[in-house]
C-alpha positions as CSV (number, residue, x, y, z in Angstrom):
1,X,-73.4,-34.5,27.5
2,X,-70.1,-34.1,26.0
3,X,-70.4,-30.1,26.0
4,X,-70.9,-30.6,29.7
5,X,-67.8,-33.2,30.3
6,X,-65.6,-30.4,28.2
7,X,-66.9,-27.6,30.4
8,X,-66.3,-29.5,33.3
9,X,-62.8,-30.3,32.6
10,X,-61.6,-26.5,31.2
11,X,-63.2,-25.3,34.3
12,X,-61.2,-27.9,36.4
13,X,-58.3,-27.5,34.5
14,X,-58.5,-23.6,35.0
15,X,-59.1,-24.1,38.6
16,X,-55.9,-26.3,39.3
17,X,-53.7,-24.1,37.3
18,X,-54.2,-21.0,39.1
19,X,-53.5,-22.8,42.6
20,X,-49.8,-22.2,42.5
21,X,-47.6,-19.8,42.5
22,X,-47.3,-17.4,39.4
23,X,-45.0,-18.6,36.5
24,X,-43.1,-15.5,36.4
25,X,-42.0,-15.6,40.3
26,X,-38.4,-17.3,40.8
27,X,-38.1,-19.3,44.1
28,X,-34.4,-18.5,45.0
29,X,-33.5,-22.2,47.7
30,X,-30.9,-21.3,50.5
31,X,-27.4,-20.9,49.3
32,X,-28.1,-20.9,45.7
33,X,-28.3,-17.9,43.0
34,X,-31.1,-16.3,41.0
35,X,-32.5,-13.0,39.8
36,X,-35.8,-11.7,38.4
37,X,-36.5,-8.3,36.2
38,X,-39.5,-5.9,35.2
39,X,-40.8,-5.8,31.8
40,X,-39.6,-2.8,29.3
41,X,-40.8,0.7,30.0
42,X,-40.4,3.3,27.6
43,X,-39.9,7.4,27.9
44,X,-43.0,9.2,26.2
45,X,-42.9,9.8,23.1
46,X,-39.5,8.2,22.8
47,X,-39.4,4.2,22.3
48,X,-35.5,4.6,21.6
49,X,-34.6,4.9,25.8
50,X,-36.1,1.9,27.9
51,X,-35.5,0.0,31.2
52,X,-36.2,-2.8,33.4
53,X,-35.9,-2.9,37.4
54,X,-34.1,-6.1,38.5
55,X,-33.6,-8.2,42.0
56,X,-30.7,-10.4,42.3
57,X,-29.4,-13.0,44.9
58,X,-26.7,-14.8,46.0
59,X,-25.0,-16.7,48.8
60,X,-25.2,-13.9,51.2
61,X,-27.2,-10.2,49.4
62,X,-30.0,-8.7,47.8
63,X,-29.0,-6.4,45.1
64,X,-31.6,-4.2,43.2
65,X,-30.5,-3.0,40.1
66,X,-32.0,-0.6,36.7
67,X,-30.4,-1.6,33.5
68,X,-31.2,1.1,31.1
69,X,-31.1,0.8,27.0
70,X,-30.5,3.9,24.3
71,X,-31.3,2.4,20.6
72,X,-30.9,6.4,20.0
73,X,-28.1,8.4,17.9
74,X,-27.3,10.7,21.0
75,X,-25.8,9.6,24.2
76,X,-28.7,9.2,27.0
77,X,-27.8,11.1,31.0
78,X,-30.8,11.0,32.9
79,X,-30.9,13.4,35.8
80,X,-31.3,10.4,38.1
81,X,-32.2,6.7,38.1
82,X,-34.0,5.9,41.0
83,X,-34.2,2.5,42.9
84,X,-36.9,0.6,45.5
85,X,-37.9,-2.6,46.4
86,X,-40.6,-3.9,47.9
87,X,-39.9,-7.0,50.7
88,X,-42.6,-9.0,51.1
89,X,-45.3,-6.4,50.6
90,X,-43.4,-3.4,52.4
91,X,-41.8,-0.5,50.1
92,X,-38.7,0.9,50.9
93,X,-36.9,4.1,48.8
94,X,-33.2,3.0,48.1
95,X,-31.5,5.0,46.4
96,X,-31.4,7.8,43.5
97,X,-28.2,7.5,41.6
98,X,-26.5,10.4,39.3
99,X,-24.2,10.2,36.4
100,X,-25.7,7.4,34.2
101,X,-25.3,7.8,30.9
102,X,-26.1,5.3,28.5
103,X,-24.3,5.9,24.8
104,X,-25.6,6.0,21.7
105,X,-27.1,2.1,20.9
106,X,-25.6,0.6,23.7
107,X,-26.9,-0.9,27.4
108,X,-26.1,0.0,31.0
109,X,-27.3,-0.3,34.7
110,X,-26.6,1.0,37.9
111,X,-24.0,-0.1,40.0
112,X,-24.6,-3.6,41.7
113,X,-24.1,-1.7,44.8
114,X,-26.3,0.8,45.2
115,X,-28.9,-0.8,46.5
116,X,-28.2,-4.1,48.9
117,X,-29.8,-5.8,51.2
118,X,-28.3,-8.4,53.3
119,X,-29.9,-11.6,52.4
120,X,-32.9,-12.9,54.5
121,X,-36.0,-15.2,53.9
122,X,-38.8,-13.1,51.8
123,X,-40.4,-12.0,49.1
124,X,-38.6,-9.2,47.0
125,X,-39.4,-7.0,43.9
126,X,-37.3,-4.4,42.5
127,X,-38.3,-0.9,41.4
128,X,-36.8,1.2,39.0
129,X,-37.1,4.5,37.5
130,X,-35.0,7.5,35.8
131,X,-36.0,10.9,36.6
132,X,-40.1,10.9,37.4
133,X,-40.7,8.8,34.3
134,X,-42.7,5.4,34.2
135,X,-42.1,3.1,37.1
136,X,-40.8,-1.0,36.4
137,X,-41.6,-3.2,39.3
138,X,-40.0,-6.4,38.5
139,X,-42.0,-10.1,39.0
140,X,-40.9,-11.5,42.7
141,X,-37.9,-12.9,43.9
142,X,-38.5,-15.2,46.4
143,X,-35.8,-16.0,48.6
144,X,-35.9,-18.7,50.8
């Protein structure tokens, strides 16, 4: 009987805690500030050059962003860094921005405007990649 009452209660427990919304996701409330970002991704082979795709809101925009990492000895210039989002469900190609370079154990990102959006009720994620390498898709932004 107790095996039961335990497997009951996990199962109840389990049930319940995936009814909301996912732990990662930020719910952004009118007016106010907040921004989400992707996990790491790496270049192959090289686990010295990384980045993350972010989304970012405030009072009035949407700004997508790719902040890029070089724990390297030699100064990083990918040929591009390219930027999407997705809004609520729908992908959209924003931009592909030139001239990064990232030095030698140091962190940048794209400009905050090269990709904007003016700020409306929905669901956002940003994507981010440099040249055709691995693609970060942040967690979800939700702005209401």
């Amino acid at each position: 009987m107790k095996r039961f009452v335990t497997a009951v209660v996990l199962s109840l427990t389990g049930l319940f805690a995936s009814a909301g919304i996912a732990a990662a996701d930020v719910i952004v409330p009118p007016e106010q500030f907040g921004h989400v970002c992707s996990g790491y991704q790496y270049l192959p082979n090289d686990r010295t050059r990384y980045w993350q795709a972010c989304a970012w809101a405030d009072d009035n925009e949407v700004y997508f962003t790719v902040a890029l990492g070089n724990a390297g000895d030699i100064t990083w210039a990918p040929g591009e860094v390219n930027i999407g989002y997705y809004k609520s469900g729908a992908y959209t190609f924003c931009k592909s921005v030139t001239g990064v370079r990232i030095a030698p154990h140091s962190v940048g990102r794209t400009p905050s405007n090269s990709c904007v959006l003016t700020r409306v009720r929905a669901a956002y994620q940003a994507i981010g990649y440099p040249n055709s390498d691995s693609i970060a898709k942040s967690d979800t932004l939700q702005v209401q």
